[in-house]
One Martini backbone bead per residue (centre of mass of N, CA, C, O) as a GRO file, in nm:
protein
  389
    1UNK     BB    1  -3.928   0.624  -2.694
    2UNK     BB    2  -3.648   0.526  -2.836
    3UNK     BB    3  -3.387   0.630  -3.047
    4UNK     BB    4  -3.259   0.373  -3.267
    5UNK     BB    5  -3.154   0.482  -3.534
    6UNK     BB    6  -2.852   0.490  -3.517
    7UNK     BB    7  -2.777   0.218  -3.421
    8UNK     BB    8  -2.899   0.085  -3.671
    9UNK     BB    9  -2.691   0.205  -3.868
   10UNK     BB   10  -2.436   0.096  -3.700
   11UNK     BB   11  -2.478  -0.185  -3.790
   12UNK     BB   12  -2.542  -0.136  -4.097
   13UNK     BB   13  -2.273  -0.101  -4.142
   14UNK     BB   14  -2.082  -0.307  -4.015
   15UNK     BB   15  -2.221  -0.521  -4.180
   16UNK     BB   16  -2.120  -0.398  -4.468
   17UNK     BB   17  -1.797  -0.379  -4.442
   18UNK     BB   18  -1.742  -0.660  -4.366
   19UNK     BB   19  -1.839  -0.771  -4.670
   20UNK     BB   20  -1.669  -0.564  -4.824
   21UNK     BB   21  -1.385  -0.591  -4.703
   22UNK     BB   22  -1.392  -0.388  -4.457
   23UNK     BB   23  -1.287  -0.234  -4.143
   24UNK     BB   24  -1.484  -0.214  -3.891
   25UNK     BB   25  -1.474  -0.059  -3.609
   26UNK     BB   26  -1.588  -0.366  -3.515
   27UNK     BB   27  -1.638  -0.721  -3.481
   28UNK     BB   28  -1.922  -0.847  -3.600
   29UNK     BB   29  -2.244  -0.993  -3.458
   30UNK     BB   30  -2.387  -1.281  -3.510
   31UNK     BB   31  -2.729  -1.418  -3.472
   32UNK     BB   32  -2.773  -1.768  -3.508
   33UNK     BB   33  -3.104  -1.773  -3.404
   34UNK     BB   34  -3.349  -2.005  -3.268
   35UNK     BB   35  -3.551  -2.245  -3.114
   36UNK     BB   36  -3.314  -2.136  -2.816
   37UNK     BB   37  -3.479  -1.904  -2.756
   38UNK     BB   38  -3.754  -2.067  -2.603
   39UNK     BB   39  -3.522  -2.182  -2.362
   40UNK     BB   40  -3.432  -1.943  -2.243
   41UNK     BB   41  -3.756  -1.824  -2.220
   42UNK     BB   42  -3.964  -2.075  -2.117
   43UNK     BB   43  -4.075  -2.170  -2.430
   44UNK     BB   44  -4.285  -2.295  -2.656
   45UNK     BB   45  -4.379  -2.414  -2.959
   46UNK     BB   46  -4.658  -2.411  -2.912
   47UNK     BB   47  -4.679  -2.114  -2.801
   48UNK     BB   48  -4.544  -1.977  -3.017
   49UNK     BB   49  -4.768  -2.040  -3.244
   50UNK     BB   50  -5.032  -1.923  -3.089
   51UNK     BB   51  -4.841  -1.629  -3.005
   52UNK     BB   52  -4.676  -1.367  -3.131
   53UNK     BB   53  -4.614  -1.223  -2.857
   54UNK     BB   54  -4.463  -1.436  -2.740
   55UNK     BB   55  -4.265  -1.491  -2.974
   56UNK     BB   56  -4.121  -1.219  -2.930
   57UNK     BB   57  -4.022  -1.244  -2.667
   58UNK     BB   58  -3.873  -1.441  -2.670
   59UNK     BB   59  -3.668  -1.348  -2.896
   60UNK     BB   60  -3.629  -1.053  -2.803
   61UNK     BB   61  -3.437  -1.173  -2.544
   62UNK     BB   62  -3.208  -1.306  -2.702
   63UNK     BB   63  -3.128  -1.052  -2.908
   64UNK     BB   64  -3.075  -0.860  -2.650
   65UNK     BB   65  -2.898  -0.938  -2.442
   66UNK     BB   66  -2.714  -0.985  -2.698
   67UNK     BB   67  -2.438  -0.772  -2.860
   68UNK     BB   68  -2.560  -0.799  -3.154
   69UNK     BB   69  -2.596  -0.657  -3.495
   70UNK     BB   70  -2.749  -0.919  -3.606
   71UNK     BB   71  -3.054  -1.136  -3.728
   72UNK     BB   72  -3.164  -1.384  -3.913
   73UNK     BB   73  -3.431  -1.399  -3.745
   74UNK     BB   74  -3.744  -1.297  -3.550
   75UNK     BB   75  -3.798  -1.617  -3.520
   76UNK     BB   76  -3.976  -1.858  -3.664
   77UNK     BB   77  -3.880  -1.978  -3.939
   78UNK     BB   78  -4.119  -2.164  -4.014
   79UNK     BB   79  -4.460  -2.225  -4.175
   80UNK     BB   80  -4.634  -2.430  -3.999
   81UNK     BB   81  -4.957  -2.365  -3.981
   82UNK     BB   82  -4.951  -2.397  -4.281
   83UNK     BB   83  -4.851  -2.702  -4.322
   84UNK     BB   84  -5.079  -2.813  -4.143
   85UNK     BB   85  -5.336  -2.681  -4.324
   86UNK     BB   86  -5.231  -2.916  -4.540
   87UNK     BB   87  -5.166  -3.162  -4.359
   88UNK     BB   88  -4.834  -3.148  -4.421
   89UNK     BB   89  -4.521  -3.296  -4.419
   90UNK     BB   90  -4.150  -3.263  -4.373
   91UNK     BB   91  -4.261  -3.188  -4.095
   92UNK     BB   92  -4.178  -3.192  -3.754
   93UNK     BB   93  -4.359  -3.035  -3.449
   94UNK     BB   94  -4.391  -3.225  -3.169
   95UNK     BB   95  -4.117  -3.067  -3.109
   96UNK     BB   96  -3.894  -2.812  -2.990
   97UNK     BB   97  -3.823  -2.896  -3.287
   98UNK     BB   98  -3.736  -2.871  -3.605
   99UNK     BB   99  -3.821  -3.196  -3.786
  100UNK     BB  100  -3.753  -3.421  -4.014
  101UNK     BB  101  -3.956  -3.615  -4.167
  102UNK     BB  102  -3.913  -3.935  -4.251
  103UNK     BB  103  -3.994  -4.055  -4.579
  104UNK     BB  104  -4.148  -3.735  -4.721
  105UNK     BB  105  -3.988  -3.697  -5.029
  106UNK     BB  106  -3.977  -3.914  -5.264
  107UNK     BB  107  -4.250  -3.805  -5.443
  108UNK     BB  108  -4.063  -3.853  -5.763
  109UNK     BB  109  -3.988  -3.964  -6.001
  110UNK     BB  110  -3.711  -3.990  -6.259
  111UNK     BB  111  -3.965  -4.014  -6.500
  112UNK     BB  112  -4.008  -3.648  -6.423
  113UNK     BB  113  -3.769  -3.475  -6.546
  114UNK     BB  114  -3.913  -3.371  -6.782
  115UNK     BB  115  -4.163  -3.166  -6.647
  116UNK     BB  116  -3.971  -3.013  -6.459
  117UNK     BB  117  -3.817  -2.883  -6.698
  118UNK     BB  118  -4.072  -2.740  -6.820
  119UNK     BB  119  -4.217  -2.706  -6.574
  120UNK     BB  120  -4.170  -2.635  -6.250
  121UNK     BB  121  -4.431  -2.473  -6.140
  122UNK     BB  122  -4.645  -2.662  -6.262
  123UNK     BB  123  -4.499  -2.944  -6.129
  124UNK     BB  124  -4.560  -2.862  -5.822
  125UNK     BB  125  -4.828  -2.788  -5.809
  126UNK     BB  126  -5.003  -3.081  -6.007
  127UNK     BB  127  -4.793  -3.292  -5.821
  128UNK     BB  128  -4.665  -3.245  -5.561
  129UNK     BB  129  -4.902  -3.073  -5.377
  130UNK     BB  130  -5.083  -3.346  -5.380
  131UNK     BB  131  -4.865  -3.566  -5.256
  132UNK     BB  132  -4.822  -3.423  -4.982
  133UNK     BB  133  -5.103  -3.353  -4.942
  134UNK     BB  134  -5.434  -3.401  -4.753
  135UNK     BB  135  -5.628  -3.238  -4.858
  136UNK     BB  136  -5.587  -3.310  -5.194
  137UNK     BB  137  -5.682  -3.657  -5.098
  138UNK     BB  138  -5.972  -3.543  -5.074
  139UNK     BB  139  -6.286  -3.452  -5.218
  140UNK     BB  140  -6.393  -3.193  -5.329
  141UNK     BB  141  -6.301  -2.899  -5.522
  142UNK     BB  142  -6.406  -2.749  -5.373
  143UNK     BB  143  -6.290  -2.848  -5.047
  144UNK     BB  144  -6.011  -2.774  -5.141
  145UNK     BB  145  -6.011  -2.486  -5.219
  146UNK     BB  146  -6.084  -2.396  -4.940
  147UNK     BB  147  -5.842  -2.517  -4.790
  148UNK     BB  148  -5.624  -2.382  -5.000
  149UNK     BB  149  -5.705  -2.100  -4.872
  150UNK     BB  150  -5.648  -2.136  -4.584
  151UNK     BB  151  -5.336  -2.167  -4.623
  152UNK     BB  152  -5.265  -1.913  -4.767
  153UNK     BB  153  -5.383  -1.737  -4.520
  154UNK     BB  154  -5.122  -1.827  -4.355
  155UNK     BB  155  -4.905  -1.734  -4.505
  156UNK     BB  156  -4.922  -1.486  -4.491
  157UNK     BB  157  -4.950  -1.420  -4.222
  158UNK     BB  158  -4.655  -1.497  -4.173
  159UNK     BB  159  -4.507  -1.268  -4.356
  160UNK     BB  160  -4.688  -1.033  -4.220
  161UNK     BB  161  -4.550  -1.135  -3.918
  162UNK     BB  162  -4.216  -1.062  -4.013
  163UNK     BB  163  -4.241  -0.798  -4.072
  164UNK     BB  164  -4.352  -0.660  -3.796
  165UNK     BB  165  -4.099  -0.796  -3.653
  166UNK     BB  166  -3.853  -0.650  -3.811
  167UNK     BB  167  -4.001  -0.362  -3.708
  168UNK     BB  168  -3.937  -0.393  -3.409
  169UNK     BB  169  -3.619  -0.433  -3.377
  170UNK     BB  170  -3.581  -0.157  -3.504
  171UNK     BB  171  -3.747   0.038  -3.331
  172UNK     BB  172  -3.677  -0.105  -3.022
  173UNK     BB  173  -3.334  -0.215  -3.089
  174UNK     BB  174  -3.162  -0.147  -3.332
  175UNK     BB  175  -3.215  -0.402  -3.499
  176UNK     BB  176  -3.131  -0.639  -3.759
  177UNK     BB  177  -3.314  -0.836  -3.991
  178UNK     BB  178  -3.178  -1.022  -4.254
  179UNK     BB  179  -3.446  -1.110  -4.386
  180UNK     BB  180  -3.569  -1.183  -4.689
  181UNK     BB  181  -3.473  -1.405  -4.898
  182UNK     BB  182  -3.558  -1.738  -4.820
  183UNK     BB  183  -3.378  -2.045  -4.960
  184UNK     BB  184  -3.319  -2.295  -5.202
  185UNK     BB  185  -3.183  -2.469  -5.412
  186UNK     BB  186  -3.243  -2.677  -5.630
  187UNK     BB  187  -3.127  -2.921  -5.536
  188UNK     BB  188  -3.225  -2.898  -5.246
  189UNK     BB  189  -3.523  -2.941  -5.319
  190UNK     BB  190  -3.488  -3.193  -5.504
  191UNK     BB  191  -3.407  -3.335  -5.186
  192UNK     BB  192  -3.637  -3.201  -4.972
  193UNK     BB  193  -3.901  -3.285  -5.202
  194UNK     BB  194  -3.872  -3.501  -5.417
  195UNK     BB  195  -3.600  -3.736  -5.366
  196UNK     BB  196  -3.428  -3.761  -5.159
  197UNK     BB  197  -3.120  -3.898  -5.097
  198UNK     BB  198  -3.166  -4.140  -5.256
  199UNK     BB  199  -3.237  -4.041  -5.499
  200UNK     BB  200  -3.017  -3.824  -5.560
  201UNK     BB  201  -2.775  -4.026  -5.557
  202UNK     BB  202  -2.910  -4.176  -5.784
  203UNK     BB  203  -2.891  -3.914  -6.009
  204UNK     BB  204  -2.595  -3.878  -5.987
  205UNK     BB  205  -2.499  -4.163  -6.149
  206UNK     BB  206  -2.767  -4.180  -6.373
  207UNK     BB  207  -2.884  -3.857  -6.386
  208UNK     BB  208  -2.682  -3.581  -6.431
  209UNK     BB  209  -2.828  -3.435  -6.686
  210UNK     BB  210  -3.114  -3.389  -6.576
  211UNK     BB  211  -3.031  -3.261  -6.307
  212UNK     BB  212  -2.895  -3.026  -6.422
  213UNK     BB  213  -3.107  -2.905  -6.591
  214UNK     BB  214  -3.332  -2.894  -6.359
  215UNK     BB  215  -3.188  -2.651  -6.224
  216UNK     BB  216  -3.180  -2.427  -6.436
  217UNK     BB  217  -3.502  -2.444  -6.466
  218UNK     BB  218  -3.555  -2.348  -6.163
  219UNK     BB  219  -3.461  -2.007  -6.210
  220UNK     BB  220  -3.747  -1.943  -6.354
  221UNK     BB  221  -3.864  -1.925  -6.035
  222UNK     BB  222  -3.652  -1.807  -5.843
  223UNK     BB  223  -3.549  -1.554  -5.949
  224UNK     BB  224  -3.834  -1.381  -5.938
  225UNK     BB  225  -3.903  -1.449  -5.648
  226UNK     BB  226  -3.672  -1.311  -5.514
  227UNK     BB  227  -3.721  -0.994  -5.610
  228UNK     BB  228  -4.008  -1.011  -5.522
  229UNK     BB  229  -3.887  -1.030  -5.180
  230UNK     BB  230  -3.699  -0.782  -5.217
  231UNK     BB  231  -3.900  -0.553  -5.281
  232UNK     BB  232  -3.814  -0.233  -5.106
  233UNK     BB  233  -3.530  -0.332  -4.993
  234UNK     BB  234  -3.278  -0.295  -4.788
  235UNK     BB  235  -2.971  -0.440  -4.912
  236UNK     BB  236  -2.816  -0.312  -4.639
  237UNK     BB  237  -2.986  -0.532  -4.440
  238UNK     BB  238  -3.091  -0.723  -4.608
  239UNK     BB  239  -3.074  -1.092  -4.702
  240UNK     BB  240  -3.012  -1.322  -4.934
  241UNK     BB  241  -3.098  -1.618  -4.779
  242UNK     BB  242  -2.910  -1.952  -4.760
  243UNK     BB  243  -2.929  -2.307  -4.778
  244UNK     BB  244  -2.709  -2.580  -4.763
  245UNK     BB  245  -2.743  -2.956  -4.809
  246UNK     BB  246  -2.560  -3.112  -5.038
  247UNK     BB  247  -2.269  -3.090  -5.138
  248UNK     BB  248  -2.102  -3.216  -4.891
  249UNK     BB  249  -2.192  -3.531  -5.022
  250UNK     BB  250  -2.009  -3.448  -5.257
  251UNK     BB  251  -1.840  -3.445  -5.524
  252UNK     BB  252  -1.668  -3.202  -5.710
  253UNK     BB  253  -1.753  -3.310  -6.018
  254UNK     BB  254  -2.066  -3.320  -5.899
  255UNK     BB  255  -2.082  -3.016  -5.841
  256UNK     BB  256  -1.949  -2.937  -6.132
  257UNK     BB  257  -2.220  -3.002  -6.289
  258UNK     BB  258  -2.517  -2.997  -6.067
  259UNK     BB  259  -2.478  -2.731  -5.911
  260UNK     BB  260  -2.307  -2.477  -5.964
  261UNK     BB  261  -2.407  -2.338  -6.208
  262UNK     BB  262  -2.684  -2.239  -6.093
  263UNK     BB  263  -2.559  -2.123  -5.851
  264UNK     BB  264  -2.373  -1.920  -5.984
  265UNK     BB  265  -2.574  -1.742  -6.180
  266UNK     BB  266  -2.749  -1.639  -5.913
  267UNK     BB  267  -2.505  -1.510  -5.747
  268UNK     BB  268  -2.472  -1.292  -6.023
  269UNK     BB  269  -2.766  -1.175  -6.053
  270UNK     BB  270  -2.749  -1.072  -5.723
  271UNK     BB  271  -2.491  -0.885  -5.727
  272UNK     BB  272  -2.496  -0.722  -5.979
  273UNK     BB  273  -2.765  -0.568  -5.805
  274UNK     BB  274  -2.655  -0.538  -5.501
  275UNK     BB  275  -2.668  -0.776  -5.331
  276UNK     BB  276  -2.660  -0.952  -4.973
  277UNK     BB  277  -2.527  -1.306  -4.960
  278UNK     BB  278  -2.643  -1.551  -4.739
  279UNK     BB  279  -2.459  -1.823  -4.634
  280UNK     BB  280  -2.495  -2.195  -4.519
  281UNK     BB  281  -2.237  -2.396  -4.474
  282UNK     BB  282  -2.281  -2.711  -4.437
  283UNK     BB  283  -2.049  -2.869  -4.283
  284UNK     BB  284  -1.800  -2.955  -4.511
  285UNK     BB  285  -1.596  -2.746  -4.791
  286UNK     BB  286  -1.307  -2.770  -4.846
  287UNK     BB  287  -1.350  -2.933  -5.137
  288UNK     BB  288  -1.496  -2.632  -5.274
  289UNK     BB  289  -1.291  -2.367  -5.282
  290UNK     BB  290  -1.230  -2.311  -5.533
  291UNK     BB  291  -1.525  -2.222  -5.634
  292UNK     BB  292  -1.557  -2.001  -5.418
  293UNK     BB  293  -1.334  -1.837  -5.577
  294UNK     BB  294  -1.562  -1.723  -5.790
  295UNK     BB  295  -1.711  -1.531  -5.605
  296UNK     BB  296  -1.857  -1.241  -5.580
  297UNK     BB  297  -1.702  -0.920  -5.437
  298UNK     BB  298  -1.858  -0.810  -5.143
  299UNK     BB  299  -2.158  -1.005  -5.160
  300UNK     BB  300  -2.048  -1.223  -4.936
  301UNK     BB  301  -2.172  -1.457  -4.669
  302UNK     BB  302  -1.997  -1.656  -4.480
  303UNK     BB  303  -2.132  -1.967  -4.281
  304UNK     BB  304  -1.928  -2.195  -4.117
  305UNK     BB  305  -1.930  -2.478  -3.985
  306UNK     BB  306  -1.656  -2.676  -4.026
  307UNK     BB  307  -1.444  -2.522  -4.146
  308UNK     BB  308  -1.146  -2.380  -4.139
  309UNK     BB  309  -1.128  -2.047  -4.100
  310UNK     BB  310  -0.836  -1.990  -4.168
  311UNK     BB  311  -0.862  -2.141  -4.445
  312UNK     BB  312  -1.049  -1.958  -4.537
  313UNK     BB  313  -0.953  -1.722  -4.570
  314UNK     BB  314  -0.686  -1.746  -4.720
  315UNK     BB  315  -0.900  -1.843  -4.981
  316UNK     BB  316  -1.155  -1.632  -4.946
  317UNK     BB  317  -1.082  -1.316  -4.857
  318UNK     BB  318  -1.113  -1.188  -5.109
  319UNK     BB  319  -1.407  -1.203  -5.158
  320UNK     BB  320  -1.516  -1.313  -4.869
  321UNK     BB  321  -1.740  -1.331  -4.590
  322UNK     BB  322  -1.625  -1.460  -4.292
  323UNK     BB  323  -1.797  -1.694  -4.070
  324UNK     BB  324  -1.765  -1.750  -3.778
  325UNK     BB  325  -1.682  -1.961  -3.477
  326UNK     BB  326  -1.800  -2.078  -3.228
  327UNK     BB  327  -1.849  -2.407  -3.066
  328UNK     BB  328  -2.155  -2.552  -2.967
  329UNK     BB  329  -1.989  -2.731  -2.739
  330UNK     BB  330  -1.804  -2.479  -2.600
  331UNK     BB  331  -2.055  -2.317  -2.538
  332UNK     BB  332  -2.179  -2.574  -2.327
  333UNK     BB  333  -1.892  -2.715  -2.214
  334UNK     BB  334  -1.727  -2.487  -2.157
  335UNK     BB  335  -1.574  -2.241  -2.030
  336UNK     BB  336  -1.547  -1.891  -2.026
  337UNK     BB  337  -1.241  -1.884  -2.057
  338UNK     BB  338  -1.225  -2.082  -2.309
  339UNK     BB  339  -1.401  -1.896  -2.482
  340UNK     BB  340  -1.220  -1.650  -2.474
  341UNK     BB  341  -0.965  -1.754  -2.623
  342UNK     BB  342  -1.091  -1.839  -2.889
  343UNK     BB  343  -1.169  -1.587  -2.974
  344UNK     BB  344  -0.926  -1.456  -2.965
  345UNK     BB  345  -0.800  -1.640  -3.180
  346UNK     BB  346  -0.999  -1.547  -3.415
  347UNK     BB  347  -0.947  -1.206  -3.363
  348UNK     BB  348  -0.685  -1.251  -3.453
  349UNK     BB  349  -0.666  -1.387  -3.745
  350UNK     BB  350  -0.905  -1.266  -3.876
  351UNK     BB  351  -0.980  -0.957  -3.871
  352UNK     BB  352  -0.743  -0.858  -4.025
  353UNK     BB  353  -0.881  -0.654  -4.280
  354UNK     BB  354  -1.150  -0.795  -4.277
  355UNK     BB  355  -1.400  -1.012  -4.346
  356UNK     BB  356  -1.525  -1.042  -4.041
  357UNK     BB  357  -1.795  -1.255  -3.867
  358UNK     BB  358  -1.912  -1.306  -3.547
  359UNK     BB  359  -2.048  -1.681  -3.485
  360UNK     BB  360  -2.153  -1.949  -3.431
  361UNK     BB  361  -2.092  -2.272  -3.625
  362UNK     BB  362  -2.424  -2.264  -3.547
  363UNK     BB  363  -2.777  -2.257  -3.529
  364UNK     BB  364  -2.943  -2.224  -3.296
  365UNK     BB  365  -3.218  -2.430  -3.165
  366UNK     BB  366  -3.131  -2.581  -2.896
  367UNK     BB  367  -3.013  -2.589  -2.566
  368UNK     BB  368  -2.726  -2.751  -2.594
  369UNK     BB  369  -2.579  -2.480  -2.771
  370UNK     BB  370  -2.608  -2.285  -2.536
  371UNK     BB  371  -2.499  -2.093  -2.283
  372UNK     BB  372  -2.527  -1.799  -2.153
  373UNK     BB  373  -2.288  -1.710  -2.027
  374UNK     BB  374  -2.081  -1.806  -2.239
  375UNK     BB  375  -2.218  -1.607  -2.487
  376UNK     BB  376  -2.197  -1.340  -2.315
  377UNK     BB  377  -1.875  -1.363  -2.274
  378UNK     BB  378  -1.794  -1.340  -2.571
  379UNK     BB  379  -1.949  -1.086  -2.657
  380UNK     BB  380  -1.871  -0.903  -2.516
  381UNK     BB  381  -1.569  -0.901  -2.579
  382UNK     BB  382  -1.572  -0.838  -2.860
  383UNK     BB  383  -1.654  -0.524  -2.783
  384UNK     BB  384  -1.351  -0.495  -2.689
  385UNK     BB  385  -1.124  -0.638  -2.853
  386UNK     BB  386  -1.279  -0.618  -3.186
  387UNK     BB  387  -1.132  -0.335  -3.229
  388UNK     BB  388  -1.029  -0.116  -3.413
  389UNK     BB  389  -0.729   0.099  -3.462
   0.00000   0.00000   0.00000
């Protein structure tokens, strides 16, 4: 087998410099993919959650044909066998992407949020996790208990099959796979699993301080769990990865009450630390770019959807490291020249300076996020103009 330790550490280094706001050799290229590898692949979902070996292959084609420096997740990003096992939940599995099942999230009434701030731990344990999943809405207490221990072994199973596949990217393709700690904030917690979108914009207009005390009281769950999934994690490969769902649906005033405060604080507390924490900014934060100019220097890797990358950029480039490029439109319908030209505009105006890793401006999900002829000429291309002089 081929000794991948060099390559690998000069990813590692790539974008660790990125981040870090130096120039590095020169500009890294970010895997966003997920979904998308098993349509690349002519694989199903439903092949792939029931092989792992199959799921390797369709993700480790996809993250390998193109010469990306680092990528998101190793496979299927969420624990799909474990929620079935429970019975279900708001993920609906039967298309060939994960899809949010309508309906199913709405779960805690408004006058349950000082119980949640009481203890989040067991008010999600002993009310949420009852009322979501059917294994324990029948039968006697020993089969809900053994359903729940076999739902348990499905999870566990699951995340030591992504540290396995984590590893085998590292020794057989010399790629960093950089998942680390995987979550979501307080209040998008809130809002896909307890209170769906109705609920919470109807608690930012009618109980903002009760939804804000509930954010930072979830921090004490947070926190300690995050640690937990970092413990023994190399830093600079490894990153605290965040999908943020809320902000952009909300005015800046209702941002700095009920979500800034707990994300500032988390942000702050993993910095502190030496973590980078690799952050997805859903849909256009243009309007929220004031408060992102207050996170800590060096420690953030933001990858933009919808926002102007050069106006993040000139706003937000001296603390953080700016992502994303070429729109998932252009990947599938645009011509490789005209692909061709995009990035080049994108690397004339981002990358002098460092703090900038180029990367699709969404997650690849389905097929129609990106042809792969036009992929694969955007992403050589960047390895020979994107070269630091």
């Amino acid at each position: 087998m081929i000794d991948n330790t060099e390559l690998y550490s000069k990813r590692v280094k790539r974008m660790k410099d990125a981040i870090e706001l130096r120039e590095p050799d020169r500009v890294p290229i970010f895997g966003l993919v997920d979904n998308w590898a098993l349509s690349y692949n002519g694989t199903t979902l439903k092949e792939a959650l029931a092989d792992i070996e199959i799921e390797y292959q369709a993700y480790s084609k996809a993250l390998t044909d193109f010469p990306f420096d680092a990528a998101l997740a190793p496979g299927v990003t969420f624990p799909l066998n474990f929620v079935s096992s429970l019975g279900g939940g708001i993920y609906n599995n039967n298309m060939e992407t994960v899809q949010i099942a309508t309906g199913k999230s709405e779960i805690m009434s408004v006058d349950e949020y000082d119980d949640l701030i009481e203890d989040p731990l067991k008010f999600f344990r002993d009310v949420i996790i009852p009322r979501k999943h059917s294994i324990f809405q029948s039968g006697t207490t020993e089969e809900k208990f053994g359903k729940f221990a076999n739902s348990i072994s499905k999870f566990l199973e699951f995340g030591q099959s992504r540290e396995m596949l984590i590893d085998r990217y590292k020794v057989e393709h010399g790629l960093p796979i950089t998942t680390g700690a995987t979550l979501f904030m307080p209040a998008d917690i809130i809002m896909d699993y307890f209170r769906d979108f109705k609920g919470i914009t109807s608690d930012i207009k009618r109980h903002p301080d009760k939804l804000a005390e509930a954010c930072m009281s979830m921090l004490d769950v947070l926190v300690p769990y995050t640690f937990g999934s970092m413990m023994g994690k190399d830093p600079d490969s490894t990153y605290i990865q965040l999908f943020l769902h809320l902000p952009q649906f909300i005015r800046p005033k209702e941002f700095e009450k009920i979500y800034w405060p707990s994300f500032k604080k988390y942000i702050n507390i993993f910095a502190a630390q030496g973590f980078k924490i690799l952050i997805l900014f859903e849909k256009n934060w243009e309007h929220l770019h004031e408060y992102l100019q207050e996170l800590p220097k060096g420690s953030v890797i933001a990858f933009f959807e919808e926002d102007d990358l050069r106006v993040a950029k000139k706003k937000l480039g001296d603390n953080i490291c700016i992502a994303g490029g070429l729109k998932t439109n252009n990947l599938y319908y645009s011509s490789k020249e005209e692909c061709i030209d995009i990035a080049k505009g994108l690397v004339d105006d981002l990358a002098p300076g460092g703090g900038f890793v180029f990367s699709p401006d969404k997650v690849l999900v389905s097929a129609n996020d990106a042809r792969p002829e036009n992929l694969k000429a955007v992403t050589e291309f960047i390895t020979e103009y994107g070269i630091y002089k």
